[in-house]
Residue frames as qw, qx, qy, qz and C-alpha x, y, z in Angstrom:
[[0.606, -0.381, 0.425, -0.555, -77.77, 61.07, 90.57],
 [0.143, 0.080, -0.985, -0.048, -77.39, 57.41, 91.18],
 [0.581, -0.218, -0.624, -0.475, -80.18, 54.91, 91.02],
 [0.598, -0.463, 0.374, -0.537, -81.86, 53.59, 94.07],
 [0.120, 0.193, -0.973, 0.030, -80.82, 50.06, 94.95],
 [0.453, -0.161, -0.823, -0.302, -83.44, 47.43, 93.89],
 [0.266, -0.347, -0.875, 0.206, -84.45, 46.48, 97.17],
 [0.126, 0.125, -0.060, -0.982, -85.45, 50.92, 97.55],
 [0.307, -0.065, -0.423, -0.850, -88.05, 51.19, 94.84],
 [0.323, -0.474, -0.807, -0.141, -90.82, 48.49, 96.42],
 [0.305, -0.556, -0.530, 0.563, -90.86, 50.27, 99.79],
 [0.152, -0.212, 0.095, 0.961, -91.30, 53.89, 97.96],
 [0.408, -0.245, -0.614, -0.629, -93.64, 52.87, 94.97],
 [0.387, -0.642, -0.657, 0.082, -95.96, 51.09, 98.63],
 [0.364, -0.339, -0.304, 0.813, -95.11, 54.98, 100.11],
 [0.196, 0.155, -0.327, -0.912, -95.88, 56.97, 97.50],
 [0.287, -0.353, -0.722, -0.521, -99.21, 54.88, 96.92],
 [0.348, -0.551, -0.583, 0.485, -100.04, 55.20, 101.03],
 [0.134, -0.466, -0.332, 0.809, -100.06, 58.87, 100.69],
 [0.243, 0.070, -0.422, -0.870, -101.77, 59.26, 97.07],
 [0.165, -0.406, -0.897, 0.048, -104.66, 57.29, 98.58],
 [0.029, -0.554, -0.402, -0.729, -107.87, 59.07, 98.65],
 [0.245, -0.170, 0.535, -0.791, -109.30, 60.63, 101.82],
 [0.108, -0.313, -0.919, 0.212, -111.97, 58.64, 103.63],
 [0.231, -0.526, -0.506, -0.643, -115.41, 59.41, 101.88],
 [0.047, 0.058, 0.616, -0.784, -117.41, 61.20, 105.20],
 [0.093, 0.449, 0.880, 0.124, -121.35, 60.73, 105.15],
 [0.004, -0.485, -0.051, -0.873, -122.96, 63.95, 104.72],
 [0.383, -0.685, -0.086, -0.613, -125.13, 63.53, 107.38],
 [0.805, -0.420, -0.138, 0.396, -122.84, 62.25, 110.23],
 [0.384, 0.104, -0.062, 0.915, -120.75, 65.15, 109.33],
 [0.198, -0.494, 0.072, -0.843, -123.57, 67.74, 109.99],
 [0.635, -0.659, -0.360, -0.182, -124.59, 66.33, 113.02],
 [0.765, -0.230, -0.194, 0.569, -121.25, 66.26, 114.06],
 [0.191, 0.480, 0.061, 0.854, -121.02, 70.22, 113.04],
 [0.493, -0.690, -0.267, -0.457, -124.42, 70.75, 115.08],
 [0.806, -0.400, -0.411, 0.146, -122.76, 69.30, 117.95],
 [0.591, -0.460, -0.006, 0.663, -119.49, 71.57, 118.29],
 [0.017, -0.888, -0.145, 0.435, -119.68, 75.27, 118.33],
 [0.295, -0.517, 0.444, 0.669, -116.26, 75.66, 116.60],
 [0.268, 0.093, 0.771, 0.570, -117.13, 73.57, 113.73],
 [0.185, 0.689, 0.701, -0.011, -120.80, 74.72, 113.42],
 [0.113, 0.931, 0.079, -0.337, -120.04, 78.53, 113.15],
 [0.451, -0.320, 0.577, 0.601, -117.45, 77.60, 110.46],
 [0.499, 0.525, 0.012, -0.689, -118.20, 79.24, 107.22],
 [0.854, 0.384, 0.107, -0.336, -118.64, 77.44, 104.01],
 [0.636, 0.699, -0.308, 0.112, -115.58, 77.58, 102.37],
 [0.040, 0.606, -0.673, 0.422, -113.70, 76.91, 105.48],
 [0.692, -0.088, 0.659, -0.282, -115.85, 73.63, 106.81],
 [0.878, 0.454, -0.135, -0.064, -115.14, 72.22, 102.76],
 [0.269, 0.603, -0.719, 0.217, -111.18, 72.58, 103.77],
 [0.489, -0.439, 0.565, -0.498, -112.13, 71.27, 107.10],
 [0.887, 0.117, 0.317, -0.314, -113.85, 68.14, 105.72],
 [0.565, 0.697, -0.441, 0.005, -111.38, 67.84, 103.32],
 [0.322, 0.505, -0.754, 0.269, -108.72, 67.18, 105.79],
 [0.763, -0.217, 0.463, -0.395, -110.94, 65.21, 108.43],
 [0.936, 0.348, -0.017, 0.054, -110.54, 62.40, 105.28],
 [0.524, 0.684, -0.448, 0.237, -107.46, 62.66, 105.17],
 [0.353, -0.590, 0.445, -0.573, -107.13, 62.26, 108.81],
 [0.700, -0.164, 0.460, -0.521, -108.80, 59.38, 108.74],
 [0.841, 0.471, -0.183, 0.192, -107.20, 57.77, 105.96],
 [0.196, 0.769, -0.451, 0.408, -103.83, 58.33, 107.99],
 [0.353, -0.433, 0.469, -0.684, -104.58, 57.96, 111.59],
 [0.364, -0.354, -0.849, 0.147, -105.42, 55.00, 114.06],
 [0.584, -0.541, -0.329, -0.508, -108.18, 55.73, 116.21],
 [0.527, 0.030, -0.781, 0.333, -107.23, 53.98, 119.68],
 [0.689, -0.495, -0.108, -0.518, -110.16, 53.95, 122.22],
 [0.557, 0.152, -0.760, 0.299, -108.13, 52.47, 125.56],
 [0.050, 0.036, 0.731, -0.679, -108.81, 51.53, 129.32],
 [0.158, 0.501, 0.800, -0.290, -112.43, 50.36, 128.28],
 [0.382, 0.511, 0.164, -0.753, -113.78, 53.17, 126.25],
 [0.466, 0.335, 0.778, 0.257, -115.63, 52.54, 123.15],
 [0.193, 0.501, -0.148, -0.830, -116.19, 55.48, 120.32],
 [0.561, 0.582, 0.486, -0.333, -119.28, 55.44, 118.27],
 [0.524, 0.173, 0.319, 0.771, -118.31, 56.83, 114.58],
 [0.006, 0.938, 0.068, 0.340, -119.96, 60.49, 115.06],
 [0.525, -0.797, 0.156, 0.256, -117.32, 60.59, 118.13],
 [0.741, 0.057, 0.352, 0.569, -114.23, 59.36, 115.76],
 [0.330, 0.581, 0.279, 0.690, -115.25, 61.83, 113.52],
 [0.335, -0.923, -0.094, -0.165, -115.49, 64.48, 116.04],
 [0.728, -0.510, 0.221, 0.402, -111.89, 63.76, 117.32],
 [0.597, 0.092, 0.414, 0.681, -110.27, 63.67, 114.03],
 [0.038, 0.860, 0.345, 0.374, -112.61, 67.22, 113.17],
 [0.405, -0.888, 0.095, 0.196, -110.88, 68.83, 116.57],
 [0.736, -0.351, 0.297, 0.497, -107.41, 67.88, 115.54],
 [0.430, 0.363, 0.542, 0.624, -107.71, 68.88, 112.14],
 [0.086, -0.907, -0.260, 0.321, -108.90, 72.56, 113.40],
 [0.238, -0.819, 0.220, 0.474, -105.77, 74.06, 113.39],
 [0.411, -0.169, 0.759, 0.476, -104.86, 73.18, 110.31],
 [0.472, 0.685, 0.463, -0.308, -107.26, 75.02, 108.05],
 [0.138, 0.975, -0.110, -0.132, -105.04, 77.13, 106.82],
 [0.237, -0.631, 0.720, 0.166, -101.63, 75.16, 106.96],
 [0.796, 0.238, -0.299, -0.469, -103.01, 72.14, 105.63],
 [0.976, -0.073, -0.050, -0.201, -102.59, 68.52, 105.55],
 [0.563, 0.545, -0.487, 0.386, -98.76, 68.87, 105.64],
 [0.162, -0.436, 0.663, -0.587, -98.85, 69.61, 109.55],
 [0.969, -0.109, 0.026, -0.221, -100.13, 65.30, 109.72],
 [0.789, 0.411, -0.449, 0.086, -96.93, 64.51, 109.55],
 [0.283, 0.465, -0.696, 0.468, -94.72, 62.77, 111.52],
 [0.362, -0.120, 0.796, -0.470, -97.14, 60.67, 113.84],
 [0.351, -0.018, -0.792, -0.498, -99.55, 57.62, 112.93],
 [0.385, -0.373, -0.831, -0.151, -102.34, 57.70, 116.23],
 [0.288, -0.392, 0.255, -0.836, -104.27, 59.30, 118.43],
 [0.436, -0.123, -0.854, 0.254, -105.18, 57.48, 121.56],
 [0.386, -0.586, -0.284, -0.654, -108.22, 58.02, 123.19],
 [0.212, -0.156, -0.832, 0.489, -108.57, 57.72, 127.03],
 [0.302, -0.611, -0.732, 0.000, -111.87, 58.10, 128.95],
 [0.309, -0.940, -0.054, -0.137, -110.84, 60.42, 131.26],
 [0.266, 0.848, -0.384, 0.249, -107.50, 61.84, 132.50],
 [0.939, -0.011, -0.321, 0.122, -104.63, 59.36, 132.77],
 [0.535, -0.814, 0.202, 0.103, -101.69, 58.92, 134.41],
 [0.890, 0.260, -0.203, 0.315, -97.93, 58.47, 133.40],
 [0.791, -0.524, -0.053, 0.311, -94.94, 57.99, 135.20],
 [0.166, 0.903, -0.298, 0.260, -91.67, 60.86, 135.07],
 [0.798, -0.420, -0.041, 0.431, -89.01, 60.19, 135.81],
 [0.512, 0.750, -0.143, 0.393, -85.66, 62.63, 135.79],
 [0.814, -0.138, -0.150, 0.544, -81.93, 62.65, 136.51],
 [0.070, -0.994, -0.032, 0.073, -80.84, 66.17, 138.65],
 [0.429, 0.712, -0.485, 0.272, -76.99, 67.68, 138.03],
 [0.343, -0.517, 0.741, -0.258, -76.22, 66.01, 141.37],
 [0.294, 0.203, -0.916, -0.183, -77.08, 62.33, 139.55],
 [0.284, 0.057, 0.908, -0.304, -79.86, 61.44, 141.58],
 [0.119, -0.163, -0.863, -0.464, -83.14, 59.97, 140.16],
 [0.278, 0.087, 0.283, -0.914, -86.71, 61.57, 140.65],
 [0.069, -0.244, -0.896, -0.364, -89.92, 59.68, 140.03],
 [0.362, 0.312, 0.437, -0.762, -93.29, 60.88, 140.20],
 [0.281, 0.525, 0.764, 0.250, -96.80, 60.49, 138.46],
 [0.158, 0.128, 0.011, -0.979, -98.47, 63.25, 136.49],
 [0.370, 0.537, 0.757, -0.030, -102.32, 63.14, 135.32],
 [0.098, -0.268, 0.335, 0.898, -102.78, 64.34, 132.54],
 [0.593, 0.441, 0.554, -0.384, -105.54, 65.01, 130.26],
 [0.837, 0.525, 0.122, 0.092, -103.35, 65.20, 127.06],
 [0.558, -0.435, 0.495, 0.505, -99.66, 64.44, 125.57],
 [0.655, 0.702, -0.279, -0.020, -97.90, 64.78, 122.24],
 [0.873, -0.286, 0.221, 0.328, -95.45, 62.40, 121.93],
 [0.283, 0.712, -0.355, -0.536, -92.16, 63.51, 119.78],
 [0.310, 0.418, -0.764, -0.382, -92.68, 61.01, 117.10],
 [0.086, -0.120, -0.982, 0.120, -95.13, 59.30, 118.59],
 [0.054, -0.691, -0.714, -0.100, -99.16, 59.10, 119.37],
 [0.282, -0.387, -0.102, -0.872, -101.05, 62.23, 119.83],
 [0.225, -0.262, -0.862, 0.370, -103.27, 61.57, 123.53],
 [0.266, -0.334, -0.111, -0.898, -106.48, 62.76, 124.65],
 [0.087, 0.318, 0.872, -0.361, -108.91, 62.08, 127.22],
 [0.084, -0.444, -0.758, -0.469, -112.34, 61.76, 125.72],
 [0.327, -0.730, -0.494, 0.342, -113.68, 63.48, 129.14],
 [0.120, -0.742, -0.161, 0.639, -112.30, 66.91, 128.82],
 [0.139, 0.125, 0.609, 0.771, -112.89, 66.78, 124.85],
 [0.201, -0.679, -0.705, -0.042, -116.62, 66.57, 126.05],
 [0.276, -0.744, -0.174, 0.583, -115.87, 69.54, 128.74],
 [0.174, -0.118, 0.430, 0.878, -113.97, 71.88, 125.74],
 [0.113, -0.270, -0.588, -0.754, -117.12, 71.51, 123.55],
 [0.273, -0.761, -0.585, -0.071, -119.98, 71.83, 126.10],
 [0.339, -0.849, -0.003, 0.406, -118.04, 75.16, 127.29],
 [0.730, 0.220, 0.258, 0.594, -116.36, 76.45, 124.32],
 [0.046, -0.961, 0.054, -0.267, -115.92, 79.93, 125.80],
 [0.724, -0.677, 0.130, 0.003, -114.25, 79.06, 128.50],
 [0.197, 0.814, -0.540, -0.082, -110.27, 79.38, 126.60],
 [0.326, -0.375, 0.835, 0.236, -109.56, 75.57, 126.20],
 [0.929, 0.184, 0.113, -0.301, -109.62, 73.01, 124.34],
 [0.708, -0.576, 0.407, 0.022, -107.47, 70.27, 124.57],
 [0.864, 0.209, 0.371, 0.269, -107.07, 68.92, 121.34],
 [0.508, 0.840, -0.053, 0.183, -106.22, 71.80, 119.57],
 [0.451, -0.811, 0.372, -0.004, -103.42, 72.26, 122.53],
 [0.821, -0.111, 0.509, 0.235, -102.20, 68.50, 121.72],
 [0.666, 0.653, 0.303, 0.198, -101.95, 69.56, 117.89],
 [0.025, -0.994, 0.099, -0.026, -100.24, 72.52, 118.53],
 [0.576, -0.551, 0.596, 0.093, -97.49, 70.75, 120.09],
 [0.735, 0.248, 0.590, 0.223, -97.40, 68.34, 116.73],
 [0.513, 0.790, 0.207, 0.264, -97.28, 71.62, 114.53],
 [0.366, -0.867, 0.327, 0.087, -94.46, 72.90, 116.44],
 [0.741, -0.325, 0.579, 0.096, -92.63, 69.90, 116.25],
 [0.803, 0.564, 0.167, 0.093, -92.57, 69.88, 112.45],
 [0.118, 0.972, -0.202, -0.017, -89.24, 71.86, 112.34],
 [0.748, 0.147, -0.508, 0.401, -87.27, 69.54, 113.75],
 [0.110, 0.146, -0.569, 0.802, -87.26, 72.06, 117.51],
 [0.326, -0.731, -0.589, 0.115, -90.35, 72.29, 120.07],
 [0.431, -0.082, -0.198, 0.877, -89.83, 75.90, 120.57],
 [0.247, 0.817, 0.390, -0.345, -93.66, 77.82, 119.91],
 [0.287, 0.411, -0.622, -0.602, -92.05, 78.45, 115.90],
 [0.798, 0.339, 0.487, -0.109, -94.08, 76.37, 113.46],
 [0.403, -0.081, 0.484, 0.773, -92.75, 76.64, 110.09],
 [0.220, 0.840, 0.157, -0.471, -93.21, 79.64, 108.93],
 [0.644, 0.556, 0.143, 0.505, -91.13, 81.65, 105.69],
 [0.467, 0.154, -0.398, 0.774, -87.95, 83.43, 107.22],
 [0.139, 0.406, -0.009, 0.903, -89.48, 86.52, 107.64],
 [0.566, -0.582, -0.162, -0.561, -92.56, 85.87, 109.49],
 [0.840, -0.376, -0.351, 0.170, -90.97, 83.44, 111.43],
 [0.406, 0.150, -0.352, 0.830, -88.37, 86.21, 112.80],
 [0.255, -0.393, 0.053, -0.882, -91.39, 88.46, 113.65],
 [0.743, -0.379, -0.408, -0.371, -93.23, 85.83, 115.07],
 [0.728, -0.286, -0.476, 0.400, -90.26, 84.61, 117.33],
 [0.243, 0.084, -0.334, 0.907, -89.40, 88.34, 118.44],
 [0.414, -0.424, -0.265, -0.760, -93.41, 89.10, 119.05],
 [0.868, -0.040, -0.492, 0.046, -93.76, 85.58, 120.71],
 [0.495, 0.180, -0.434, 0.731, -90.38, 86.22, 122.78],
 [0.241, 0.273, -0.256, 0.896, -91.52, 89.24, 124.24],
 [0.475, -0.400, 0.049, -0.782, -95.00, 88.56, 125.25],
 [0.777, -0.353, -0.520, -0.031, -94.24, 85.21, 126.87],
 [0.379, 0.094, -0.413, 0.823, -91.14, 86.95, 128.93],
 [0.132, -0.270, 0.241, -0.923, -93.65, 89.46, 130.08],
 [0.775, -0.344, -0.386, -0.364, -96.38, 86.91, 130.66],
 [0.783, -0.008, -0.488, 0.385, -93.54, 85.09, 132.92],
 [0.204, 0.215, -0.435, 0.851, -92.52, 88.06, 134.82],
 [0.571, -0.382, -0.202, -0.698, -96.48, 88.61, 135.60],
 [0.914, -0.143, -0.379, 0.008, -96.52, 84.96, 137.18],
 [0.605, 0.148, -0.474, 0.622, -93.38, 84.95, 138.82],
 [0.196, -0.210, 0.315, -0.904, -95.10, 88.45, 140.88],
 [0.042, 0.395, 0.910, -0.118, -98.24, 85.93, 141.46],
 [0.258, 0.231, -0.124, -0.930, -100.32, 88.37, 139.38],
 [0.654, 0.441, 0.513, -0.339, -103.89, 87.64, 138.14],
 [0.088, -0.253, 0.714, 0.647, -103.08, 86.91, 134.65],
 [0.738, 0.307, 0.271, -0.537, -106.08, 86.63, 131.75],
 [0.792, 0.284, -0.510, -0.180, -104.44, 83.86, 129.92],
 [0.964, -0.233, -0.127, 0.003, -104.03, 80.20, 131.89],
 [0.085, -0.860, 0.501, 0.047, -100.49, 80.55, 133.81],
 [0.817, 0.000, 0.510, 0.269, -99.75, 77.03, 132.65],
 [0.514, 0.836, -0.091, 0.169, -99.02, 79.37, 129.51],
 [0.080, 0.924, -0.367, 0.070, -95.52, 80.01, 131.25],
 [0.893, -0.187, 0.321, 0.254, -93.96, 76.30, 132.03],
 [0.377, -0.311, 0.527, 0.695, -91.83, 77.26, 128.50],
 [0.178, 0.448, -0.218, -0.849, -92.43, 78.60, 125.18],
 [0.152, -0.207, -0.913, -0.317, -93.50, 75.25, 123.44],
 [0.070, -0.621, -0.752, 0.208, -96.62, 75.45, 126.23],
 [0.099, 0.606, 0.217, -0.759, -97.27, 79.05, 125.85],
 [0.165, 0.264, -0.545, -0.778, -97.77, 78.63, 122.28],
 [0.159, -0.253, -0.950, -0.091, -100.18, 75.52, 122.82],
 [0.075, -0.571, -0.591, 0.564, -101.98, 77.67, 125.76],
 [0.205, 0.417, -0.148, -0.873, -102.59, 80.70, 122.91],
 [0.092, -0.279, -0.808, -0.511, -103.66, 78.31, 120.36],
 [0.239, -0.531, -0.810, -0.069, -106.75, 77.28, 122.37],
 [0.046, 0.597, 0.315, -0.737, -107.22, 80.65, 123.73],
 [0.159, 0.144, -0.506, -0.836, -107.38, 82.01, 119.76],
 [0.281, -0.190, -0.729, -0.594, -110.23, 79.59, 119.32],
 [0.478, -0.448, -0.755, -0.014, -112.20, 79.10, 122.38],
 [0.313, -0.840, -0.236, 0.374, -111.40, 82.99, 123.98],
 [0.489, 0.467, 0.147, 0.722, -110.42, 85.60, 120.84],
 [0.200, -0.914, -0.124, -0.330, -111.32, 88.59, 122.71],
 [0.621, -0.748, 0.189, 0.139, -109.30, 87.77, 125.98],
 [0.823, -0.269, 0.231, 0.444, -106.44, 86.83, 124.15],
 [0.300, 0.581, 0.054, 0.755, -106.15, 90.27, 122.05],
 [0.187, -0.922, -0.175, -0.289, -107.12, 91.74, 124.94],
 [0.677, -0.673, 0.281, 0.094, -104.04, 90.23, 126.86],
 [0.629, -0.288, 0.524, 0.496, -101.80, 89.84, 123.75],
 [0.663, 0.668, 0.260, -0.217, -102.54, 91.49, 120.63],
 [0.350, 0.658, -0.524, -0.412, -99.58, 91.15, 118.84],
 [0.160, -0.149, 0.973, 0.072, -99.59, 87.15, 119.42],
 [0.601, 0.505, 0.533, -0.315, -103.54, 87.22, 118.51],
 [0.286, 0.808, -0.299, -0.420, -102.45, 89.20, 115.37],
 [0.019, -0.537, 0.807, 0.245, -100.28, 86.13, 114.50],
 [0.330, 0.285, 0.898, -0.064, -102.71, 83.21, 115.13],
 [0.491, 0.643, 0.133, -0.573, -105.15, 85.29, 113.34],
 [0.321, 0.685, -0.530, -0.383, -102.93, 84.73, 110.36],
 [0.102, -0.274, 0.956, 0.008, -101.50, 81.28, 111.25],
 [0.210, 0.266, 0.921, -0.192, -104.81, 79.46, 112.22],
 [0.025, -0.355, -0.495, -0.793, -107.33, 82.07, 110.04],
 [0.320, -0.329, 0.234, -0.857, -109.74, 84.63, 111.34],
 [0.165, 0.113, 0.832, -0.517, -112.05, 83.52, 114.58],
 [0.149, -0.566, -0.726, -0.361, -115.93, 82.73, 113.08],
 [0.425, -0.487, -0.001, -0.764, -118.57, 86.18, 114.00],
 [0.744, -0.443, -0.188, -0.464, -120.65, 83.73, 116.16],
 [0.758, -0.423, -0.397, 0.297, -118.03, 82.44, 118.90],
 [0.239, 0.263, -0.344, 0.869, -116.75, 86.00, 119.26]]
């Protein structure tokens, strides 16, 4: 193998020290208030709120913060953000941080501008409000307002961050397609399990049926994987009751649902 060229080795050796840096020490008691506060984390057993904390430091050794349009976060909220994001990711670990460097906080749900070019060439603009984005290769978004709503209602099949994350653990592959990386095998069962219960979710919709998972679940397969996440944690019942062979997977992917939010 040939050597790296001289000018290489600084910018690696300042990589390789950026990512062997230690997680960000958490105070014990700002972390259990912050448990007390949000169902998910609070009914999280021992061994699974030590991973959890684990990677919140890490998180926070990584991550900007970015409180915009006037809001201001306290440091039990910070840590609460970076605690939601870092949900999914009990079980996969600290590998599925990669590939973005902020999460951006809005007040309440923003707006941004769309634009797109139809096969006849002409140009569409419109606004959307939103109440979170994943960029690809860029920030992670959230509005601070319907994080609040998620955790004072955490029956109620959302929650926004974990949705936003999803979309970031997708994206590791290199395709947005509702596949995370998996190992071959699951990841064939997962995409023929996956396949077949968003098609029938779609065909439900399409008959304007009453559907018990959110029909934003059918826009495309990237969102119907986001829309299960946050059903897995914030509505396990409805979503085996309306998909058990995709619950059967998160079960596995994202690790079993705590007794005390079933």
């Amino acid at each position: 193998m040939a050597p790296l060229p001289a000018r290489d080795v600084p910018l690696i050796q300042s990589l390789l020290r950026w990512f062997q840096r230690k997680p960000v020490p958490i105070d014990d008691a700002l972390w259990q208030q912050v448990c007390r506060q949000c169902p998910w984390l609070d009914a999280l057993g021992t061994e699974r709120a030590a991973r959890l904390r684990r990677l919140v430091g890490i998180f926070l050794q990584r991550k900007t913060i970015t409180p915009v349009a006037g809001l201001v976060l306290d440091d039990s909220q910070r840590l609460m953000l970076a605690a939601l994001c870092c949900l999914p990711l009990i079980e996969f670990g600290a590998e599925g941080l990669h590939g973005w460097s902020e999460l951006v906080v809005y007040p309440e749900a923003f707006r941004v501008r769309r634009d797109h070019v139809d096969a006849a060439g002409v140009l569409h603009q419109w606004d959307d409000e939103l109440i979170g984005e994943s960029w690809d290769s860029g920030p992670l978004i959230l509005s601070w307002a319907d994080v609040q709503a998620d955790i004072a209602d955490p029956h109620a099949g959302f929650c926004v961050a974990v949705h936003e994350m999803a979309h970031k653990i997708d994206a590791l592959d290199g395709a947005i397609d509702g596949t995370p990386p998996l190992p071959r095998d699951w990841q064939r069962q997962w995409a023929a399990d996956f396949q077949q219960a968003y098609d029938a979710f779609c065909a439900q919709v399409d008959a304007e049926l009453e559907t018990l998972i959110d029909p934003y679940a059918a826009e495309a397969p990237e969102e119907f994987f986001a829309v299960v996440s946050e059903y897995h944690f914030s509505a396990p019942e409805l979503l085996v009751q309306a998909m058990p062979a995709v619950a059967g997977h998160l079960r596995r992917f994202y690790g079993p649902v705590e007794a005390a939010l079933r």
